[in-house]
MIKE-920193 format. One record per residue (C-alpha): x, y, z; residue in one letter. Coordinates in nm, 2 decimals. Layout:
<sites>
@X=X Y=Y Z=Z res=A
...
</sites>
This chain:
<sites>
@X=-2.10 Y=0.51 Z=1.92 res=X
@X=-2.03 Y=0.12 Z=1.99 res=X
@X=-1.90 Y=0.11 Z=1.65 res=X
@X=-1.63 Y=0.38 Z=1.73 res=X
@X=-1.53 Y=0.17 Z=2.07 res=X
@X=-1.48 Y=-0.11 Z=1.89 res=X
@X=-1.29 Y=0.09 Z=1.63 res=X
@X=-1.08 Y=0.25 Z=1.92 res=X
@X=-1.02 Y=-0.13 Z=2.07 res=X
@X=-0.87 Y=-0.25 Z=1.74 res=X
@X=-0.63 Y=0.03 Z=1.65 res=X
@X=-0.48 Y=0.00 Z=1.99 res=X
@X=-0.44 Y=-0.36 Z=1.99 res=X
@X=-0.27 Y=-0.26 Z=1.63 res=X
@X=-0.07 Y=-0.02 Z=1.79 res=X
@X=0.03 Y=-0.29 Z=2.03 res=X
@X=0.13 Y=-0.49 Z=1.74 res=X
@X=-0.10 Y=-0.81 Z=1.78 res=X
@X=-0.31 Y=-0.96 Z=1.51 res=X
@X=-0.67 Y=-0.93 Z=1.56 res=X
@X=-0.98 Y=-0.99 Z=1.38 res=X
@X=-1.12 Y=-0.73 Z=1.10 res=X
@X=-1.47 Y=-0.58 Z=1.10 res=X
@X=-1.54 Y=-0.86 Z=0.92 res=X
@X=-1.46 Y=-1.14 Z=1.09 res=X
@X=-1.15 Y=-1.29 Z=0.92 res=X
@X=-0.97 Y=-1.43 Z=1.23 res=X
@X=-0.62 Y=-1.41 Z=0.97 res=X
@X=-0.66 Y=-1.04 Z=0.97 res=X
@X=-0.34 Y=-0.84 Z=1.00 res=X
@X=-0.38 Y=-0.52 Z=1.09 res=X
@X=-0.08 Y=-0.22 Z=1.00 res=X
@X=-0.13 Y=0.09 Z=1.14 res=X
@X=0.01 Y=0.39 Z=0.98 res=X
@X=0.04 Y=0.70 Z=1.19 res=X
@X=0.16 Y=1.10 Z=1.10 res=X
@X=0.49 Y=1.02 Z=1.01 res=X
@X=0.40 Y=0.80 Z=0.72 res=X
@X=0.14 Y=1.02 Z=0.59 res=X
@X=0.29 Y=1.29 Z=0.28 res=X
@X=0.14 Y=1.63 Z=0.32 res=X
@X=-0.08 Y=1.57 Z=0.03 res=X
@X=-0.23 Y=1.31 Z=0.24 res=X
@X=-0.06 Y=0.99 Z=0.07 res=X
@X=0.11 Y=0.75 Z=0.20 res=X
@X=0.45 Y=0.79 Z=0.22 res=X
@X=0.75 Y=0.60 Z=0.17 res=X
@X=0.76 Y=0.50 Z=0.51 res=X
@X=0.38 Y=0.40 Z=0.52 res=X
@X=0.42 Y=0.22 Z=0.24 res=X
@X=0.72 Y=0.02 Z=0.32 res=X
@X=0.52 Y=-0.11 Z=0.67 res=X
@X=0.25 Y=-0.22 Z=0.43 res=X
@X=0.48 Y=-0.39 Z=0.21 res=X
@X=0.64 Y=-0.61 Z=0.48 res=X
@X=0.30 Y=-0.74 Z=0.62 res=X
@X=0.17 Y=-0.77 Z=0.23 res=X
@X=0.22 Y=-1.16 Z=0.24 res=X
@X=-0.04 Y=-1.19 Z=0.48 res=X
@X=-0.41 Y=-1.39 Z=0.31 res=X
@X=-0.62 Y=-1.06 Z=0.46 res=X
@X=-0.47 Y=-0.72 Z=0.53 res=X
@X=-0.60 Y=-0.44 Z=0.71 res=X
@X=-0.45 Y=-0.06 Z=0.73 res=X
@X=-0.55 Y=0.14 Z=1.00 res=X
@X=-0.48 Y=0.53 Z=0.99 res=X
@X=-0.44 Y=0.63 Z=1.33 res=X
@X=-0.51 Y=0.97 Z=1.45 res=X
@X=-0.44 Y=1.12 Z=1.06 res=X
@X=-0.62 Y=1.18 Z=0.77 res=X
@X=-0.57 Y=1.06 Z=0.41 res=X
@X=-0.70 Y=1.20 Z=0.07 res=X
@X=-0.79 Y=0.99 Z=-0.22 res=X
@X=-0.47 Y=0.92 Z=-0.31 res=X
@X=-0.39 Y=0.69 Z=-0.02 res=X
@X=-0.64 Y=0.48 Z=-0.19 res=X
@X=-0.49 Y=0.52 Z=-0.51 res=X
@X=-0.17 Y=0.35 Z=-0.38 res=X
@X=-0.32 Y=0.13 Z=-0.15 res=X
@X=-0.47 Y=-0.02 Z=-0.46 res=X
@X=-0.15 Y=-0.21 Z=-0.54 res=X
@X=-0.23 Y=-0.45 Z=-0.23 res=X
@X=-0.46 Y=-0.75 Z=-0.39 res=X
@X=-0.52 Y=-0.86 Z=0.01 res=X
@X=-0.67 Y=-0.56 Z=0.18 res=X
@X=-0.97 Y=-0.63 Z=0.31 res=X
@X=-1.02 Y=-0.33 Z=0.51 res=X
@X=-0.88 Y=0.02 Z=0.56 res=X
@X=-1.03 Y=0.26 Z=0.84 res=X
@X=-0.95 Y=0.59 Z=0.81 res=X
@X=-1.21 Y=0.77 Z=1.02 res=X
@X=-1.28 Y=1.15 Z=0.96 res=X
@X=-1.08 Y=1.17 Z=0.60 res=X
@X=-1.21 Y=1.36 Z=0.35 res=X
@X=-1.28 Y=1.06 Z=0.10 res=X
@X=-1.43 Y=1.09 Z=-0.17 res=X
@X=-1.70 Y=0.77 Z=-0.26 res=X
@X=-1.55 Y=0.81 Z=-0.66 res=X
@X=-1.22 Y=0.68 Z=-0.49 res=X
@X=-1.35 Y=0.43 Z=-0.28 res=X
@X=-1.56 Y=0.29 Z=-0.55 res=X
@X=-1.23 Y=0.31 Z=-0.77 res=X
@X=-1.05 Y=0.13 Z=-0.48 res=X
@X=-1.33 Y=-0.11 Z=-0.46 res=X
@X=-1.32 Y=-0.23 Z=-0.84 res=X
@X=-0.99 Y=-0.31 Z=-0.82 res=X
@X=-1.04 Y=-0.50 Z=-0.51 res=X
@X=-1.42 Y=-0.57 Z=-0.47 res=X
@X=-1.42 Y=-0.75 Z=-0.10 res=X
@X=-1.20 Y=-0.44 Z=0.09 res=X
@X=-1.42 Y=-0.20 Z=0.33 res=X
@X=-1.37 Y=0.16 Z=0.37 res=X
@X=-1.42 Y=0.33 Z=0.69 res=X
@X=-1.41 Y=0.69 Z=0.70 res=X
</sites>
């Protein structure tokens, strides 16, 4: 339950736009949330979503937060492509733990949250 509040706290402070820590600690943390609009019916991440990733993707530690949608495995699939993510919450999708643990041998330090 605590964990959830905090989860709450840092999607609306991403929704706010500010840069705040990751679960993990890394005060460098920037935080993209990605909403309904930038999610594909198949559950990807659209162009859209993809594009807002893209222009924070310079940052040292990258977080995407998927805010009040749900994404499939092939969100991870694409999300892949971003050396820096460190962490992706993306409570109450339907993940499967072959595509996180794909998702986490290309990138071994990013966290799933789902």
């Amino acid at each position: 339950m605590i964990f959830r509040f905090v989860l709450v706290l840092g999607i609306a402070a991403a929704v706010v736009g500010c840069k705040k820590a990751e679960t993990g600690g890394d005060s460098n943390s920037t935080i993209v949330s990605i909403g309904g609009a930038d999610i594909s019916n198949d559950g990807s991440i659209a162009p859209s979503g993809i594009q807002k990733i893209q222009q924070e993707s310079k940052a040292p530690s990258l977080t995407v937060a998927f805010v009040r949608t749900r994404i499939s495995d092939a969100a991870l699939t694409q999300l892949a492509g971003f050396p820096n993510l460190r962490h992706v919450e993306a409570v109450d999708s339907p993940l499967t733990q072959a595509a996180i643990d794909k998702l986490k041998a290309t990138i071994p330090e990013v966290q799933v949250t789902h």
